[in-house]
LONU-319297 format. One record per residue: y, z, x of N, C-alpha, C in turn; chain. Coordinates in pm, whole numbers, plus 50000, padded with zeros to 5 digits. Layout:
{{Y,Z,X},{Y,Z,X},{Y,Z,X},"A"}
...
This chain:
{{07340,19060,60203},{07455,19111,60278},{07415,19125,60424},"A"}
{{07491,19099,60502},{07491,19128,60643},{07562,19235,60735},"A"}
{{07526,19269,60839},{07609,19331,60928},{07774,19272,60967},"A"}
{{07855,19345,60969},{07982,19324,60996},{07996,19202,61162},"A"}
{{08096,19128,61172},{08125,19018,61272},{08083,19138,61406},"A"}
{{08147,19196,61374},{08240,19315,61486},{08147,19382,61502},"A"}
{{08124,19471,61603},{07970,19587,61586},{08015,19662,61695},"A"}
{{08075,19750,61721},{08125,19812,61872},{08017,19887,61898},"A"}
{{07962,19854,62016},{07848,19915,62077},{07917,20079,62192},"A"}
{{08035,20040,62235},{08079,20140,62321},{08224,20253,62248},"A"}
{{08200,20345,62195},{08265,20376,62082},{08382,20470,62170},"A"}
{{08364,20501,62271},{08425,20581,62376},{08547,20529,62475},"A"}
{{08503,20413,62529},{08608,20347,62588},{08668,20212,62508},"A"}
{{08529,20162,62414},{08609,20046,62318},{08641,19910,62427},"A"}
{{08475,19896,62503},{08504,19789,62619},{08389,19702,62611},"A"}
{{08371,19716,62530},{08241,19641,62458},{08180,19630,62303},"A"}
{{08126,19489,62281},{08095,19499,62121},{07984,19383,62141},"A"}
{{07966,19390,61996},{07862,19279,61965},{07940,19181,61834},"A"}
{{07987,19046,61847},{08009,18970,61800},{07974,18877,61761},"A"}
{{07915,18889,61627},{07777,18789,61536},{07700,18822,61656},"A"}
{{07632,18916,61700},{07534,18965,61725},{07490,18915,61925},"A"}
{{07628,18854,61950},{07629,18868,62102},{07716,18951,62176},"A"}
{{07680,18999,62282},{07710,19129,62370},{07883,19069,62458},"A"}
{{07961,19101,62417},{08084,19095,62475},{08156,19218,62541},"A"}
{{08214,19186,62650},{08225,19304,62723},{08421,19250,62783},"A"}
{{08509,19384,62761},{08627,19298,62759},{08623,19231,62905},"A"}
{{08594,19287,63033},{08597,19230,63158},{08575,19113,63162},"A"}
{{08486,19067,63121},{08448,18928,63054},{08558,18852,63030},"A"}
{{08617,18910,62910},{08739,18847,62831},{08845,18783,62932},"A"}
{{08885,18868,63039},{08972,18855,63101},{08923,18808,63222},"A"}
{{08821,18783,63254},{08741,18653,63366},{08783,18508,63305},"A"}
{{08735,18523,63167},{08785,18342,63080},{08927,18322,63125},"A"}
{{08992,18404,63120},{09137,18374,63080},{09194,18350,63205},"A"}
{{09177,18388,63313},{09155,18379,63431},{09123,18258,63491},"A"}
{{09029,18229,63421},{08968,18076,63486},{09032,18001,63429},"A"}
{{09074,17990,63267},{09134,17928,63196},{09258,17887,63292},"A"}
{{09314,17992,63312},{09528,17986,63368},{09475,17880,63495},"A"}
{{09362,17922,63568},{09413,17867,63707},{09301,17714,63672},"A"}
{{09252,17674,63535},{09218,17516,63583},{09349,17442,63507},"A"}
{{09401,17561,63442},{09572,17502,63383},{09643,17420,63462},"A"}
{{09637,17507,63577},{09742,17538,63658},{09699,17386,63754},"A"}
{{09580,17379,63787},{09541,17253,63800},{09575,17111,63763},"A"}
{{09523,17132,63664},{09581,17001,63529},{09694,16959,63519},"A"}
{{09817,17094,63518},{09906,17083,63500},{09976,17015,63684},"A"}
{{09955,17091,63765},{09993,16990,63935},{09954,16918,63963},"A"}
{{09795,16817,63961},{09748,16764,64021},{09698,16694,63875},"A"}
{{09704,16651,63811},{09700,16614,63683},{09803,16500,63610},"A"}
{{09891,16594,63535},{10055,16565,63518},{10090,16559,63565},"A"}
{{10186,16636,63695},{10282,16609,63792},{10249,16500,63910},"A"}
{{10090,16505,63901},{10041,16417,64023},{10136,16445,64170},"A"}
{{10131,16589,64176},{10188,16645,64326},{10346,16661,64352},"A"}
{{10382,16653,64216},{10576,16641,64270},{10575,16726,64199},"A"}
{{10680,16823,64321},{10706,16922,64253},{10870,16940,64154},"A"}
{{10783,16928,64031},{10899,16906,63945},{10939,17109,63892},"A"}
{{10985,17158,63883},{11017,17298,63805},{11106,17301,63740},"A"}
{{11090,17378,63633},{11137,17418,63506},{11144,17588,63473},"A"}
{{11298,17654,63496},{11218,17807,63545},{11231,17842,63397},"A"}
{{11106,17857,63312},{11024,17895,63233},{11047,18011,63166},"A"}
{{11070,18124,63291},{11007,18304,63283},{11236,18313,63195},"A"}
{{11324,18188,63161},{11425,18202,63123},{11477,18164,62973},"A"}
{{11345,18091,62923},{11327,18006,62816},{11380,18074,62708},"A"}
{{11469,18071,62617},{11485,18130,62526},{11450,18080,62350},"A"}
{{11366,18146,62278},{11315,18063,62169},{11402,18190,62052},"A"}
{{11412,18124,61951},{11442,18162,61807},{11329,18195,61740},"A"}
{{11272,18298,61730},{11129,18303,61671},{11132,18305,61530},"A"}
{{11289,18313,61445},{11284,18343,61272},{11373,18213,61254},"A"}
{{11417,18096,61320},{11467,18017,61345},{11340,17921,61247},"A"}
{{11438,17945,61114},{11348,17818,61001},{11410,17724,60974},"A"}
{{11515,17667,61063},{11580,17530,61018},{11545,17429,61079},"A"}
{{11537,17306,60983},{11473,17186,60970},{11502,17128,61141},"A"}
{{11391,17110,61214},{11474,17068,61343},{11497,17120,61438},"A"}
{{11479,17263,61451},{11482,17393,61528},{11416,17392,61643},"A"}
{{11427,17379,61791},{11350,17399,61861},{11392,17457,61968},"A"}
{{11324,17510,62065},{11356,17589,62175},{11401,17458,62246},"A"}
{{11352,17331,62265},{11371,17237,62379},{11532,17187,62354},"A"}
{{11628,17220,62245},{11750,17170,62217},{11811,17306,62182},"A"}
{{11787,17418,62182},{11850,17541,62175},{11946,17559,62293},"A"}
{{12083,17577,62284},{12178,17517,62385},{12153,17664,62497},"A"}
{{12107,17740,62459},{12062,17832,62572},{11987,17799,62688},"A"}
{{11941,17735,62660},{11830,17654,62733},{11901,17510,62847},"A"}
{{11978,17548,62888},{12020,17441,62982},{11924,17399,63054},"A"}
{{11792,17451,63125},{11747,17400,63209},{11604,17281,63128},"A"}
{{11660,17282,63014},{11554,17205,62964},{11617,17045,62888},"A"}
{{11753,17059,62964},{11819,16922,62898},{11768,16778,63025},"A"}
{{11705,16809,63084},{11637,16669,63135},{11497,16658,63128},"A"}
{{11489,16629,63021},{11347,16615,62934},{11307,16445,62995},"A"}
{{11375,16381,63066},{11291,16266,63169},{11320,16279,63284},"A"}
{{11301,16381,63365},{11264,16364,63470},{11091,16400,63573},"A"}
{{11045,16370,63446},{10865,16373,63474},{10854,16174,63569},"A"}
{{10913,16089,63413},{10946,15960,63393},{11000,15946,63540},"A"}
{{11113,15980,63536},{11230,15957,63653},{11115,15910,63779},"A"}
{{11068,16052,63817},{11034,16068,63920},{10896,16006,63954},"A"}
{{10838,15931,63873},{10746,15896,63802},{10744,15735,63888},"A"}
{{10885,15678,63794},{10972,15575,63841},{11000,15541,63978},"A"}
{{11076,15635,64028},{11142,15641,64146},{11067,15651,64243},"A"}
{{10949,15700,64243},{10863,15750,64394},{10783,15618,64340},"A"}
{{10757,15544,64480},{10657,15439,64516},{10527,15466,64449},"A"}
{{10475,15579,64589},{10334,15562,64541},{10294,15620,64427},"A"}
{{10373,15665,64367},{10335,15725,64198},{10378,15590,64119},"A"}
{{10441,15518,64128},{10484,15421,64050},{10334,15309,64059},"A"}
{{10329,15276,64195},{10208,15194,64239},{10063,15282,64207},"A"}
{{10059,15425,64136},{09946,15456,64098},{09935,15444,63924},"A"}
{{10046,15414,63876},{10067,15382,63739},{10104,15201,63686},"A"}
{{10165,15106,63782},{10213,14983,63780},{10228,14922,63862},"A"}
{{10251,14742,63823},{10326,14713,63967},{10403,14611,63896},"A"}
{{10471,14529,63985},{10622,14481,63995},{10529,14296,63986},"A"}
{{10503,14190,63909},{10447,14058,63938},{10539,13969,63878},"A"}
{{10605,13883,63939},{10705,13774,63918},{10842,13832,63848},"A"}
{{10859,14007,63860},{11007,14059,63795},{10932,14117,63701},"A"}
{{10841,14124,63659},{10793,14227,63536},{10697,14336,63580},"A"}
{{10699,14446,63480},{10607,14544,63481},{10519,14490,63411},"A"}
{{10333,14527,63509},{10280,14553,63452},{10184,14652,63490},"A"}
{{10138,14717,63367},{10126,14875,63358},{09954,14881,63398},"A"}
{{09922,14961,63470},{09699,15010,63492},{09729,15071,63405},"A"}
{{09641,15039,63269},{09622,15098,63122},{09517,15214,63175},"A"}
{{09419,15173,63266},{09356,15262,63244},{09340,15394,63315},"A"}
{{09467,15349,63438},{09511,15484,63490},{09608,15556,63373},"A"}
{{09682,15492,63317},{09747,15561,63219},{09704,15644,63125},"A"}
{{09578,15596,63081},{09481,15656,62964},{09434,15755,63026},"A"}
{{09419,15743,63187},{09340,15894,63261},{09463,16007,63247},"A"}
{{09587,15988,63242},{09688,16045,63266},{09673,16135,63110},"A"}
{{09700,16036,63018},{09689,16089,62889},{09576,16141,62856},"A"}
{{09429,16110,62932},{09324,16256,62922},{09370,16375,62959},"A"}
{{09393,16349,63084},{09484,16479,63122},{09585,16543,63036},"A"}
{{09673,16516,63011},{09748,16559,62935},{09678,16618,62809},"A"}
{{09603,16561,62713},{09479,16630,62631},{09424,16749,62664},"A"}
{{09377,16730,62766},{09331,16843,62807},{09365,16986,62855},"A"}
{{09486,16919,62884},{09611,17067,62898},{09638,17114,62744},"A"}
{{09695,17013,62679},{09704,17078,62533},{09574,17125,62427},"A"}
{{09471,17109,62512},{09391,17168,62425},{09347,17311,62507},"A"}
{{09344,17321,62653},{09353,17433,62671},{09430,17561,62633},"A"}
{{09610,17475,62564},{09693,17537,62534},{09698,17618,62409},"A"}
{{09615,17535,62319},{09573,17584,62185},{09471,17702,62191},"A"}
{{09379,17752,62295},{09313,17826,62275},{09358,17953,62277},"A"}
């Protein structure tokens, strides 16, 4: 048998523990999270958006949280008007030159696409959603 995960070393203020047997201190906690939001915040402007400022006011979002039907989502919940142009990442993507010329170009009437700027795009994008999961 072993000692418990958890081990609170500071029993008074409850701002510190030992977890599997390393020293965690909450200040700490909230330094990660911290760094976490703002390389988000990164990823997410200079990343994804690649500098256009696209907004989506967010802090209005309304979700169904007991909402168990097949299909259910906040992004088609008619409350949500500001989330019915779900391409204008694309659009603008499209429409601006040098974002277009950092993703494609235009040879005899056809697109063709830098796969491997694209694939950097979609690291990016990875990487936001895995920050998102934590």
């Amino acid at each position: 048998m072993s000692l418990p995960d958890v081990w609170w070393t500071d029993t008074k203020t409850w701002k510190s523990m030992l977890y599997r047997g390393d020293e965690i201190h909450f200040a700490d906690l909230c330094k990660v999270f911290k760094e976490m939001e703002a390389k988000l915040v990164q990823i997410w402007e200079e990343g994804i958006l690649m500098g256009h400022d696209i907004r989506v006011e967010y802090d209005k979002i309304a979700d169904d949280l007991i909402n168990k039907d097949v299909g259910y989502s906040f992004l088609s919940d008619a409350r949500n008007p500001q989330l019915t142009r779900q391409d204008q990442l694309v659009k603008k993507f499209l429409q601006d030159e040098a974002t277009f010329a950092h993703f494609a170009m235009i040879r005899e009437g056809t697109i063709i696409w830098n796969r491997s700027t694209l694939q950097a795009w979609l690291k990016s994008y990875a990487e936001l959603q895995s920050l998102l999961l934590f």
